[in-house]
CHARMM internal coordinates of N, CA and C (Angstrom, degrees):
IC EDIT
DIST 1 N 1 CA 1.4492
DIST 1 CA 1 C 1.5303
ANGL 1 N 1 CA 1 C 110.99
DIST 1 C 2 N 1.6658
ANGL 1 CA 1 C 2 N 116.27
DIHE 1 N 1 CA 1 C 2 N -36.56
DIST 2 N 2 CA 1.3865
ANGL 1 C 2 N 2 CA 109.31
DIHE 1 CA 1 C 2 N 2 CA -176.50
DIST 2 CA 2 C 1.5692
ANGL 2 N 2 CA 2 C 113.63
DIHE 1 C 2 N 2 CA 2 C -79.89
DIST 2 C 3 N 1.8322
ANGL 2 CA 2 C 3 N 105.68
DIHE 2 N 2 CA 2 C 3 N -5.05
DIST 3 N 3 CA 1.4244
ANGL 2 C 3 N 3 CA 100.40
DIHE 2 CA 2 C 3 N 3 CA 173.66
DIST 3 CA 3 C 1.7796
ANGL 3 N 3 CA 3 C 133.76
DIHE 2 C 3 N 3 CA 3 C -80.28
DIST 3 C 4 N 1.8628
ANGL 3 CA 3 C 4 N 92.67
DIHE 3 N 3 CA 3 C 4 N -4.43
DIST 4 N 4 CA 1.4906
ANGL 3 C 4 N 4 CA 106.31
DIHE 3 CA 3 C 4 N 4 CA -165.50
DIST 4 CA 4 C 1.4882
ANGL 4 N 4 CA 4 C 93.26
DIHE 3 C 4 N 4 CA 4 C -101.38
DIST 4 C 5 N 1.1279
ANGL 4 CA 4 C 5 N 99.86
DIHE 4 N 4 CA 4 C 5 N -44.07
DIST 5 N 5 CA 1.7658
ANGL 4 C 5 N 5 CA 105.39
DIHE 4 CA 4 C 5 N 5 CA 170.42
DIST 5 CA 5 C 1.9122
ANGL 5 N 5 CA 5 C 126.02
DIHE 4 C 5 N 5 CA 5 C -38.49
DIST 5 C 6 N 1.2567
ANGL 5 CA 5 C 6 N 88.13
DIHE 5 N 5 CA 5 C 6 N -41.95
DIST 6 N 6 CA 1.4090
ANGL 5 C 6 N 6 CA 120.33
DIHE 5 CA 5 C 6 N 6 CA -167.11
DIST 6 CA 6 C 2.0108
ANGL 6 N 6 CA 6 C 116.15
DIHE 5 C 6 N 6 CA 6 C -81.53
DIST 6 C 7 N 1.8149
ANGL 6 CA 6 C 7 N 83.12
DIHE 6 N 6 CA 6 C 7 N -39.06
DIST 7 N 7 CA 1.0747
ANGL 6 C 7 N 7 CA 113.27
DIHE 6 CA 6 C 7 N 7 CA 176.31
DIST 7 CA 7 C 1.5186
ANGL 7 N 7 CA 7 C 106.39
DIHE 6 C 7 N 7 CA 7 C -72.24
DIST 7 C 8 N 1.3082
ANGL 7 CA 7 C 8 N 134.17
DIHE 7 N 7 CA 7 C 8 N -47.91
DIST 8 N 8 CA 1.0522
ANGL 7 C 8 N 8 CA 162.96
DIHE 7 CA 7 C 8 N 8 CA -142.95
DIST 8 CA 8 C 1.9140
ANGL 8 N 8 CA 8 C 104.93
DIHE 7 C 8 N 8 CA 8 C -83.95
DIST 8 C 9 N 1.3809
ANGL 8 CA 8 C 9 N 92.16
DIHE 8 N 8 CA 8 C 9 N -62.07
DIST 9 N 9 CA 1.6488
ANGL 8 C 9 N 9 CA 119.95
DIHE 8 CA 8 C 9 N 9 CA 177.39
DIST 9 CA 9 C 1.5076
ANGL 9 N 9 CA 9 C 106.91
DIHE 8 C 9 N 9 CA 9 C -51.85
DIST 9 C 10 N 1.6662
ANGL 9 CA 9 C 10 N 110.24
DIHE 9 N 9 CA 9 C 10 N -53.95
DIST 10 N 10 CA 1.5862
ANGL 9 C 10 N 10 CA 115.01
DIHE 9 CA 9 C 10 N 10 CA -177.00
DIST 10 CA 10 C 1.3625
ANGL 10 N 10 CA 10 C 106.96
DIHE 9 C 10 N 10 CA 10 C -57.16
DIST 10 C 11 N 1.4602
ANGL 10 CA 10 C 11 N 113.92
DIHE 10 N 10 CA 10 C 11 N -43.74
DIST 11 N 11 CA 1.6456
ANGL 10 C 11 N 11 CA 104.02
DIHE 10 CA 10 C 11 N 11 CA -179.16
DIST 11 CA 11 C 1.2495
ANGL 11 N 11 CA 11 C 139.17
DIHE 10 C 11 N 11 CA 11 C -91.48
DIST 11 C 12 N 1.5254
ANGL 11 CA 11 C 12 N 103.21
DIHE 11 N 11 CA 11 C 12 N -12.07
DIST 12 N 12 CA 1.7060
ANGL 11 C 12 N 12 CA 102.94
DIHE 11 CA 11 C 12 N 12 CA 141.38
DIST 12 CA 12 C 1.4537
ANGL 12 N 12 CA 12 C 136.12
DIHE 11 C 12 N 12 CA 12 C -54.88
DIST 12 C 13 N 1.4281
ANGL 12 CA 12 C 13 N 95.95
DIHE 12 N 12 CA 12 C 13 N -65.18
DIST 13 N 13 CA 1.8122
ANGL 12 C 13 N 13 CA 92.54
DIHE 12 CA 12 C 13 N 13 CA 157.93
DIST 13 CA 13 C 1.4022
ANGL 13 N 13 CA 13 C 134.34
DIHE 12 C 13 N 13 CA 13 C -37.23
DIST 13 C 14 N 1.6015
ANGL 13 CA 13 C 14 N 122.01
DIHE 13 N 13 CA 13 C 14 N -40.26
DIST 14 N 14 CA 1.5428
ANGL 13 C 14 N 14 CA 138.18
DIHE 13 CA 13 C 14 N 14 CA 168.41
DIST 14 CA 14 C 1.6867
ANGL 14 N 14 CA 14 C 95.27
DIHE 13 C 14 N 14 CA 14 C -57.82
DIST 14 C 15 N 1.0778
ANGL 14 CA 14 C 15 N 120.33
DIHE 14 N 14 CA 14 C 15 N -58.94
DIST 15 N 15 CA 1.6989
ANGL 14 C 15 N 15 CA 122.74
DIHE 14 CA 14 C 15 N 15 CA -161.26
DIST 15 CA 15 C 1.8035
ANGL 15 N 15 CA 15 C 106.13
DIHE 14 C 15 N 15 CA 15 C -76.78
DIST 15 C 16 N 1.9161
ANGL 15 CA 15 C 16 N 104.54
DIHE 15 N 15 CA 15 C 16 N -31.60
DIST 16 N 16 CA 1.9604
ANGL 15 C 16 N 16 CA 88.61
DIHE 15 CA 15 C 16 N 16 CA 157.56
DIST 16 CA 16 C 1.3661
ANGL 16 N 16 CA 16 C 113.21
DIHE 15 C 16 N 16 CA 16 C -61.59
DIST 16 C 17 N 1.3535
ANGL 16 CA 16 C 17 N 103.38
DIHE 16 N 16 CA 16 C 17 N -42.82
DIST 17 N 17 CA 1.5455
ANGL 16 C 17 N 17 CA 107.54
DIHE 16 CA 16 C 17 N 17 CA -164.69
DIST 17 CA 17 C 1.5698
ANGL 17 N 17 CA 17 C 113.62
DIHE 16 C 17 N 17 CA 17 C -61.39
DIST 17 C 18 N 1.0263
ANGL 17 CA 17 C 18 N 112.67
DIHE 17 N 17 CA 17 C 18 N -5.88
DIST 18 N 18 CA 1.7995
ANGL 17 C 18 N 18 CA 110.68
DIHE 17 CA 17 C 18 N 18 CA -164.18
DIST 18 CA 18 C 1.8274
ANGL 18 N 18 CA 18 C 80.08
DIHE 17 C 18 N 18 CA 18 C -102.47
DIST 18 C 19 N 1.4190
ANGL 18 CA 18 C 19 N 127.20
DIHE 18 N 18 CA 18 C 19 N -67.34
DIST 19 N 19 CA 0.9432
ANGL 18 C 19 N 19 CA 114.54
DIHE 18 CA 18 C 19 N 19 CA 175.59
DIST 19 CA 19 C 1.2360
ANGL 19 N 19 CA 19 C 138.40
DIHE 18 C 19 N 19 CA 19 C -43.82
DIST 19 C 20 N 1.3482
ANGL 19 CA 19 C 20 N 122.50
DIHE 19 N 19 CA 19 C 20 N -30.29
DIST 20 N 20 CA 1.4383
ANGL 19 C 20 N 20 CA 110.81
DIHE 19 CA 19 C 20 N 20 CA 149.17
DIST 20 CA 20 C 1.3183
ANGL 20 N 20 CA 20 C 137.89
DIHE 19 C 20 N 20 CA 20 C -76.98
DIST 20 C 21 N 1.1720
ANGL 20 CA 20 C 21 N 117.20
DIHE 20 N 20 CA 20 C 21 N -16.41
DIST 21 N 21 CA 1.2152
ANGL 20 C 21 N 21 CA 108.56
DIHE 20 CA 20 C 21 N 21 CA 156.49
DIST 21 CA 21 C 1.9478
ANGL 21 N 21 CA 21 C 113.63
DIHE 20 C 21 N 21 CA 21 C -132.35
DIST 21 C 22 N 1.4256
ANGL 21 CA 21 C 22 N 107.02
DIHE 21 N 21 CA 21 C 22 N 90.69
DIST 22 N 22 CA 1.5795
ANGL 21 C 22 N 22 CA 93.51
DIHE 21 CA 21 C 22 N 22 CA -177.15
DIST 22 CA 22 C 1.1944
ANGL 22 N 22 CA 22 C 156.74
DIHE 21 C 22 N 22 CA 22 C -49.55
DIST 22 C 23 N 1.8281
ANGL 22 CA 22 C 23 N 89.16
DIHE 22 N 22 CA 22 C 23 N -15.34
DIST 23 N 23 CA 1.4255
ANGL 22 C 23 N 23 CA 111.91
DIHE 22 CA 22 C 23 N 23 CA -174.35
DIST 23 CA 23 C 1.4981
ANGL 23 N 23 CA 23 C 105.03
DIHE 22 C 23 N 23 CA 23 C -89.57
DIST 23 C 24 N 1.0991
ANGL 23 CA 23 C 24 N 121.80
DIHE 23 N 23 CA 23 C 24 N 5.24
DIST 24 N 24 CA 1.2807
ANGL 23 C 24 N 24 CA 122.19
DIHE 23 CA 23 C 24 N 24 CA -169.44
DIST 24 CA 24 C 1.5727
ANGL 24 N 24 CA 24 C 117.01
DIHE 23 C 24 N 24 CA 24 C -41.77
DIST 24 C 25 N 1.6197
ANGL 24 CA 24 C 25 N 119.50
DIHE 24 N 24 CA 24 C 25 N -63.72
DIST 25 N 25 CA 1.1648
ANGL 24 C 25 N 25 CA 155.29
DIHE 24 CA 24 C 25 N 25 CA -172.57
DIST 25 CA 25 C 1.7533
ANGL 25 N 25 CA 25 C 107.96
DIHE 24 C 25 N 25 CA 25 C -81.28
DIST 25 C 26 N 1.3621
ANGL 25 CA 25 C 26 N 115.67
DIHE 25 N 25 CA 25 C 26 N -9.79
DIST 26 N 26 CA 1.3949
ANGL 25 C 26 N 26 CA 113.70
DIHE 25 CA 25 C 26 N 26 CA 158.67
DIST 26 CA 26 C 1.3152
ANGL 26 N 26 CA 26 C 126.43
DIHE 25 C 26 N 26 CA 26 C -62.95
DIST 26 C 27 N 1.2969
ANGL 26 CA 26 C 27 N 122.09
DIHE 26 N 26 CA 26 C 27 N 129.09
DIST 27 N 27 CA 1.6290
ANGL 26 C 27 N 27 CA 111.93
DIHE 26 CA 26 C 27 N 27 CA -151.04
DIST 27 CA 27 C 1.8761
ANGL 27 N 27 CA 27 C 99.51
DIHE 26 C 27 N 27 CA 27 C -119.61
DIST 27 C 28 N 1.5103
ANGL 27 CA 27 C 28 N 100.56
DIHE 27 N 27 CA 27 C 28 N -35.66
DIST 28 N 28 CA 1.3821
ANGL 27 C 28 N 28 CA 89.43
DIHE 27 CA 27 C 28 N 28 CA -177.58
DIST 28 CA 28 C 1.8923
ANGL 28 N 28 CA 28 C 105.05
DIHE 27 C 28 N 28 CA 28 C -99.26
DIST 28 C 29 N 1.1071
ANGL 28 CA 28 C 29 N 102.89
DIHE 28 N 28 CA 28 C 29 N 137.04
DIST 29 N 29 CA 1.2160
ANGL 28 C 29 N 29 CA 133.77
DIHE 28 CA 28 C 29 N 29 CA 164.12
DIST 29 CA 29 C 1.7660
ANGL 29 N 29 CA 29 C 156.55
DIHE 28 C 29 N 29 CA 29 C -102.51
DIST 29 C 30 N 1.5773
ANGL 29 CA 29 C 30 N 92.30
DIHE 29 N 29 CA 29 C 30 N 20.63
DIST 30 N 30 CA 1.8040
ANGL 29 C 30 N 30 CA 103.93
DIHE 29 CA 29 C 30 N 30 CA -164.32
DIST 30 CA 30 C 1.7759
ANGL 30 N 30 CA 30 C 82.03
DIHE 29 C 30 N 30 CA 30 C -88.92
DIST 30 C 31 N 1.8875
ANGL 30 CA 30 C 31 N 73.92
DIHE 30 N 30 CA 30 C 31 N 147.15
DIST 31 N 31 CA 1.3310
ANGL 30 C 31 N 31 CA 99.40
DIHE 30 CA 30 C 31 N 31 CA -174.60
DIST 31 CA 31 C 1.8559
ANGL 31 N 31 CA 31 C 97.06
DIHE 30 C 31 N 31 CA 31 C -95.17
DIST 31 C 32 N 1.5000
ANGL 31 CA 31 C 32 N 112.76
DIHE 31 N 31 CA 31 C 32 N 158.82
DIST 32 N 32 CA 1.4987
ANGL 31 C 32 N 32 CA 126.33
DIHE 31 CA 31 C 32 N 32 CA 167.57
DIST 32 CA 32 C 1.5162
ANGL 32 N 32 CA 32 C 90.80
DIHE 31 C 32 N 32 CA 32 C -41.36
DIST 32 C 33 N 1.0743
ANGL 32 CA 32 C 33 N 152.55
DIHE 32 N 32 CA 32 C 33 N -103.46
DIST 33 N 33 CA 1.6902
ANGL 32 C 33 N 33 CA 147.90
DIHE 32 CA 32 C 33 N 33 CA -166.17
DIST 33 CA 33 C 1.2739
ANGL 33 N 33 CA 33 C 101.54
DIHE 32 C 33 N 33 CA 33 C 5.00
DIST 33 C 34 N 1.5433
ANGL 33 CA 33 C 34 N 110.64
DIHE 33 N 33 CA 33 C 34 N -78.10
DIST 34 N 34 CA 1.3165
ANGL 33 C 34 N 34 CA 114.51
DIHE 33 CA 33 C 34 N 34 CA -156.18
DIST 34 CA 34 C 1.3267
ANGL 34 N 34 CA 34 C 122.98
DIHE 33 C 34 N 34 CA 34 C -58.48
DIST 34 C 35 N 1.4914
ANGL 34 CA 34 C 35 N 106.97
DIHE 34 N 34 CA 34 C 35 N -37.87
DIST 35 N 35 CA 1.5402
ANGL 34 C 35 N 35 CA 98.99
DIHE 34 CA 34 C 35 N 35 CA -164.12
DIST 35 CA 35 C 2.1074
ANGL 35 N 35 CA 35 C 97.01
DIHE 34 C 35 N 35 CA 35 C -90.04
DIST 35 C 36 N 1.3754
ANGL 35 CA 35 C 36 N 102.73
DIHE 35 N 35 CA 35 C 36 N 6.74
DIST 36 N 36 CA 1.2747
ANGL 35 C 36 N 36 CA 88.03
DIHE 35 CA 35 C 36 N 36 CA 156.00
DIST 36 CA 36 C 1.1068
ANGL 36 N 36 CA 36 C 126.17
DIHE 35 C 36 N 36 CA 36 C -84.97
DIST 36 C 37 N 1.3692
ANGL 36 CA 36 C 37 N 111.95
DIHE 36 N 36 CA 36 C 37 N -50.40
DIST 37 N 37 CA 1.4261
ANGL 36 C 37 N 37 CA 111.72
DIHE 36 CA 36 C 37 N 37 CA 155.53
DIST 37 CA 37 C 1.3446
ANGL 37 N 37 CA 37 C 151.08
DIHE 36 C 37 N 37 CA 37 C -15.17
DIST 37 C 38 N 0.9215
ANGL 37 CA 37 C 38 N 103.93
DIHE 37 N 37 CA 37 C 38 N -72.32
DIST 38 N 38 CA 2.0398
ANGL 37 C 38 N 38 CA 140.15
DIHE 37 CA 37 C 38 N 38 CA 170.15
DIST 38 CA 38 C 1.1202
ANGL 38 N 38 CA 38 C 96.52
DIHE 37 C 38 N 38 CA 38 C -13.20
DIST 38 C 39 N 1.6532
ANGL 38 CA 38 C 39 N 117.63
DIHE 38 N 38 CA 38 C 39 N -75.49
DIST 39 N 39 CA 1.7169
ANGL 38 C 39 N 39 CA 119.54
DIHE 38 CA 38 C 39 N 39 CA 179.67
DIST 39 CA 39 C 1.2842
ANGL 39 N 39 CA 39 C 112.89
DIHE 38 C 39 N 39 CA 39 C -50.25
DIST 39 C 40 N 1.2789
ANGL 39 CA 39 C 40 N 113.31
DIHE 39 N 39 CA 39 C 40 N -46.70
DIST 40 N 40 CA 1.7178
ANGL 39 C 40 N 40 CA 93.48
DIHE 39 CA 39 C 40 N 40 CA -177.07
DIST 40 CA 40 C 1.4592
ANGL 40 N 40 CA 40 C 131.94
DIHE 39 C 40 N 40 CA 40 C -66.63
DIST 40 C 41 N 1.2921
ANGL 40 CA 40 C 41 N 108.36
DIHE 40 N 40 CA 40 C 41 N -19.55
DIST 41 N 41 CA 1.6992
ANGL 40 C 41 N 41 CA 117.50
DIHE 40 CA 40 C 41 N 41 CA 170.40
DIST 41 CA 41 C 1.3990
ANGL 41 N 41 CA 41 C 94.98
DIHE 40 C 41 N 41 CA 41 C -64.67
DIST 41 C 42 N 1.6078
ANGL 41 CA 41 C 42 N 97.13
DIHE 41 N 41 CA 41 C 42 N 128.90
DIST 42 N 42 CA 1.7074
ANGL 41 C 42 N 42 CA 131.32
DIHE 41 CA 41 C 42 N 42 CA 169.22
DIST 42 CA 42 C 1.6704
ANGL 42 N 42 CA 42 C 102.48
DIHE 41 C 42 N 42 CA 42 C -84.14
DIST 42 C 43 N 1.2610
ANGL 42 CA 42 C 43 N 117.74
DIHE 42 N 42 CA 42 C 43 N -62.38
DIST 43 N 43 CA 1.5785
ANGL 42 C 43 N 43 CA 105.05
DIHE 42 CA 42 C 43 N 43 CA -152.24
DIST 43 CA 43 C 1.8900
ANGL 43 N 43 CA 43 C 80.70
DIHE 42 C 43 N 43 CA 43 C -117.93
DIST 43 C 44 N 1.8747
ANGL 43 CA 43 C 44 N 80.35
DIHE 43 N 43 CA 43 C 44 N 174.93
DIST 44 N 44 CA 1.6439
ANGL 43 C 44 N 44 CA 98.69
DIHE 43 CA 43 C 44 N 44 CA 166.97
DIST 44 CA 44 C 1.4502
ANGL 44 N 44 CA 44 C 115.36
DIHE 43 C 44 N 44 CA 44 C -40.45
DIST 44 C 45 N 1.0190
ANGL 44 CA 44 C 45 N 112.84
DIHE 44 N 44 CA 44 C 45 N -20.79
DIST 45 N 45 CA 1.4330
ANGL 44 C 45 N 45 CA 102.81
DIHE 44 CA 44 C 45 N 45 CA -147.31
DIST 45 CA 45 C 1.7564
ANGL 45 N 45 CA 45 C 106.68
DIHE 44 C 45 N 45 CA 45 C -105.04
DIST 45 C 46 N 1.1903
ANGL 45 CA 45 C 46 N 108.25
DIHE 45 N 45 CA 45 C 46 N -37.85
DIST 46 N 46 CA 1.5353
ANGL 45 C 46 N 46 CA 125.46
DIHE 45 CA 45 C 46 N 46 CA 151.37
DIST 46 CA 46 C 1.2485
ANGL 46 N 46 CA 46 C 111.93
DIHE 45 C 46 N 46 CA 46 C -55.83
DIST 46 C 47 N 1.5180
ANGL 46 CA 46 C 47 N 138.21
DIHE 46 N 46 CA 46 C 47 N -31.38
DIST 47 N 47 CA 1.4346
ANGL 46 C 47 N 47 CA 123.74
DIHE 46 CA 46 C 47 N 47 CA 175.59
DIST 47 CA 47 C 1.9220
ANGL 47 N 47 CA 47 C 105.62
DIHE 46 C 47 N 47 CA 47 C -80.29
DIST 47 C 48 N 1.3426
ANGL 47 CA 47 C 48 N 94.15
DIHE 47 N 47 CA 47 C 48 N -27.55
DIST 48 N 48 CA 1.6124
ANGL 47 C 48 N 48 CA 86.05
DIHE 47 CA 47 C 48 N 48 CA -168.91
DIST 48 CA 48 C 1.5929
ANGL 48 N 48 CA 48 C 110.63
DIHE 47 C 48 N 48 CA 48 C -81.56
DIST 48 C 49 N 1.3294
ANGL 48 CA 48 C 49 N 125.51
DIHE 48 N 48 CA 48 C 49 N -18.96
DIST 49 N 49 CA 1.2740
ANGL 48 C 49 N 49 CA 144.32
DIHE 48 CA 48 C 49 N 49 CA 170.28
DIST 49 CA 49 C 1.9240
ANGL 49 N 49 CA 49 C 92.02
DIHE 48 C 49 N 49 CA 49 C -64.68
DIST 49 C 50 N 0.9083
ANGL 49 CA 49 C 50 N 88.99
DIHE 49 N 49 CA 49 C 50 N -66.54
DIST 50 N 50 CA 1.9410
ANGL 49 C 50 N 50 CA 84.48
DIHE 49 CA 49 C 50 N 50 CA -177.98
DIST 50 CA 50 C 1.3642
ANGL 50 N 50 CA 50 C 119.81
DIHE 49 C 50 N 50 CA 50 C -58.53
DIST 50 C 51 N 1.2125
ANGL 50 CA 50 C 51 N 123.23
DIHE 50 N 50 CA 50 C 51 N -30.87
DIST 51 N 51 CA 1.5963
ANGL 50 C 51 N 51 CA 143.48
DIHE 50 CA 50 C 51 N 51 CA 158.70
DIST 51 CA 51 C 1.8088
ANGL 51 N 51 CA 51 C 102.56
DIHE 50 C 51 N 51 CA 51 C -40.58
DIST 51 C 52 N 1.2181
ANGL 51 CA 51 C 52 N 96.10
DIHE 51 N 51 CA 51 C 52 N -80.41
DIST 52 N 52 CA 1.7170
ANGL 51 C 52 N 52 CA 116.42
DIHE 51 CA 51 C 52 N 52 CA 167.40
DIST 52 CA 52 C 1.8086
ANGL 52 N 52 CA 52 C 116.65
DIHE 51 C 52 N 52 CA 52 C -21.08
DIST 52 C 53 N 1.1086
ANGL 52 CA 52 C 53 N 83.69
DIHE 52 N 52 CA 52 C 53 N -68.15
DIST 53 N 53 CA 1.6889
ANGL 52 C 53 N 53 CA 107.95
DIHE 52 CA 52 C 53 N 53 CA -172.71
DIST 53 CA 53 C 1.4154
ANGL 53 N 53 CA 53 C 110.53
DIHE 52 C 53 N 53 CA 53 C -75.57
DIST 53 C 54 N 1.5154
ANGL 53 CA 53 C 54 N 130.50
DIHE 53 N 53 CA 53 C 54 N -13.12
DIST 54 N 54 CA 1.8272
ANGL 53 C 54 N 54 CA 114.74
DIHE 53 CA 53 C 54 N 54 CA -169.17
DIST 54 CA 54 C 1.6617
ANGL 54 N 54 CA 54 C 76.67
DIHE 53 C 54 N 54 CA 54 C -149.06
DIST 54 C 55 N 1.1947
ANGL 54 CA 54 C 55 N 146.76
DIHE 54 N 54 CA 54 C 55 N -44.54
DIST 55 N 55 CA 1.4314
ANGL 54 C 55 N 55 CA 115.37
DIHE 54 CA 54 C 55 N 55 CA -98.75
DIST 55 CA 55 C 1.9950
ANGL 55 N 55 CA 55 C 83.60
DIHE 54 C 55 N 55 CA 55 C -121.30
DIST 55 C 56 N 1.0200
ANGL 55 CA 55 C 56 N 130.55
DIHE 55 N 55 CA 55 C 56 N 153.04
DIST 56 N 56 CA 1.4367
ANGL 55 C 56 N 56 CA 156.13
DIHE 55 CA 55 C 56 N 56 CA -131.77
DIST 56 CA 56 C 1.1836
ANGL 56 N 56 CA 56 C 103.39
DIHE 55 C 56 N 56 CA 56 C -77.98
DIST 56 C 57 N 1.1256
ANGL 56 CA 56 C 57 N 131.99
DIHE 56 N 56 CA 56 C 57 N 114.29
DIST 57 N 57 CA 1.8145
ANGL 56 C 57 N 57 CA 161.54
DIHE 56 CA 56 C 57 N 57 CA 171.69
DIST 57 CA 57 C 0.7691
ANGL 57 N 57 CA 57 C 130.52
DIHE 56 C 57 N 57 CA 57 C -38.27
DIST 57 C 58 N 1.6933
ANGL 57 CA 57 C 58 N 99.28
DIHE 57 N 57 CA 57 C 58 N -52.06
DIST 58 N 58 CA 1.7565
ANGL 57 C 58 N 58 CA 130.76
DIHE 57 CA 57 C 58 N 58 CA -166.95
DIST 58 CA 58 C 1.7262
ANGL 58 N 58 CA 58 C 91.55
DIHE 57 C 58 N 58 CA 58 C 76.09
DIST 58 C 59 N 1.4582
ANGL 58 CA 58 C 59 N 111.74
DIHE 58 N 58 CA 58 C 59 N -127.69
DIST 59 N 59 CA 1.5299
ANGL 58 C 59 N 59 CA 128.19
DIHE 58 CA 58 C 59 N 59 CA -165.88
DIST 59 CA 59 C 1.2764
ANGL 59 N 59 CA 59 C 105.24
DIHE 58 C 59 N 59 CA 59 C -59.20
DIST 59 C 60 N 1.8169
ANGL 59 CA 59 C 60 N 114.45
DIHE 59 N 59 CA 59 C 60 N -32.98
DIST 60 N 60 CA 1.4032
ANGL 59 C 60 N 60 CA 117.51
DIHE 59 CA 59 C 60 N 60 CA -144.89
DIST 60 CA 60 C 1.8146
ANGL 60 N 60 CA 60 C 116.98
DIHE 59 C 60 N 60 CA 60 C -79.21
DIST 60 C 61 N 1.8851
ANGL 60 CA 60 C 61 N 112.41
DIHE 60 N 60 CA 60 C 61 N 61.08
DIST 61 N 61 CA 1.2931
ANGL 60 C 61 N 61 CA 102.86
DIHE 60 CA 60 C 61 N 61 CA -169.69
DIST 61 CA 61 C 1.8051
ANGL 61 N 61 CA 61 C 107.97
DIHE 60 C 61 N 61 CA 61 C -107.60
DIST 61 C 62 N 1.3754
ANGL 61 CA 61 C 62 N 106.52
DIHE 61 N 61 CA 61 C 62 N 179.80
DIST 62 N 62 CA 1.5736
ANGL 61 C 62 N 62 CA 104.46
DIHE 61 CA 61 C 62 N 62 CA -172.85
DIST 62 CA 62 C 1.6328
ANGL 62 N 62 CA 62 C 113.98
DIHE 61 C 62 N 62 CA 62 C -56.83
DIST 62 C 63 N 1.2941
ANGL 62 CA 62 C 63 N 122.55
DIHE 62 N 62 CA 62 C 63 N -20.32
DIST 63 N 63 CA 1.4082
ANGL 62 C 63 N 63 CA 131.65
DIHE 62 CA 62 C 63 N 63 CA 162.18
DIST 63 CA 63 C 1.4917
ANGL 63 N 63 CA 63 C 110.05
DIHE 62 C 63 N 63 CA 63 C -57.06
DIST 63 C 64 N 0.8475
ANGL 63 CA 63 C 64 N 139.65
DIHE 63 N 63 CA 63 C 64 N -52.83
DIST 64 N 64 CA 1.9339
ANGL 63 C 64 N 64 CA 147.80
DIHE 63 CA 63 C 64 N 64 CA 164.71
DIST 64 CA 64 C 1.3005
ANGL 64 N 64 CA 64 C 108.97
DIHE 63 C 64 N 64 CA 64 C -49.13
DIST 64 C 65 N 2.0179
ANGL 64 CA 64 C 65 N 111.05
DIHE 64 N 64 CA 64 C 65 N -62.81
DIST 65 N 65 CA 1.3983
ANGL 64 C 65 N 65 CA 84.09
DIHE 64 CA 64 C 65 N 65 CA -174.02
DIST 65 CA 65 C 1.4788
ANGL 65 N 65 CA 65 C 128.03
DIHE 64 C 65 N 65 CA 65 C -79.06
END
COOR INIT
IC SEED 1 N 1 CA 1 C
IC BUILD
């Protein structure tokens, strides 16, 4: 019983938590730049420069640093 309870509790909290923030669980993140970009990089090295320059952080935004 204390496992459904328990069980129960975790996924309310998950379902406030999504509601307050919805985007939470959004995973992809390329901005219009990048995926213009993308095609035009020729070599490795042009994609990773475009990677660098547009392409998704995760946590790592000017609010963090």
């Amino acid at each position: 019983m204390r496992r459904i309870l328990f069980a129960a509790l975790i996924a309310l909290i998950a379902a406030g938590a999504s509601l307050l923030r919805p985007d939470a669980l959004y995973l992809s993140a390329t901005t219009p730049e990048y995926a213009a970009a993308i095609p035009m990089a020729q070599t490795a090295a042009d994609r990773g420069i475009v990677a660098f320059a547009y392409g998704d952080w995760g946590a790592l935004t000017s609010h963090a640093l």
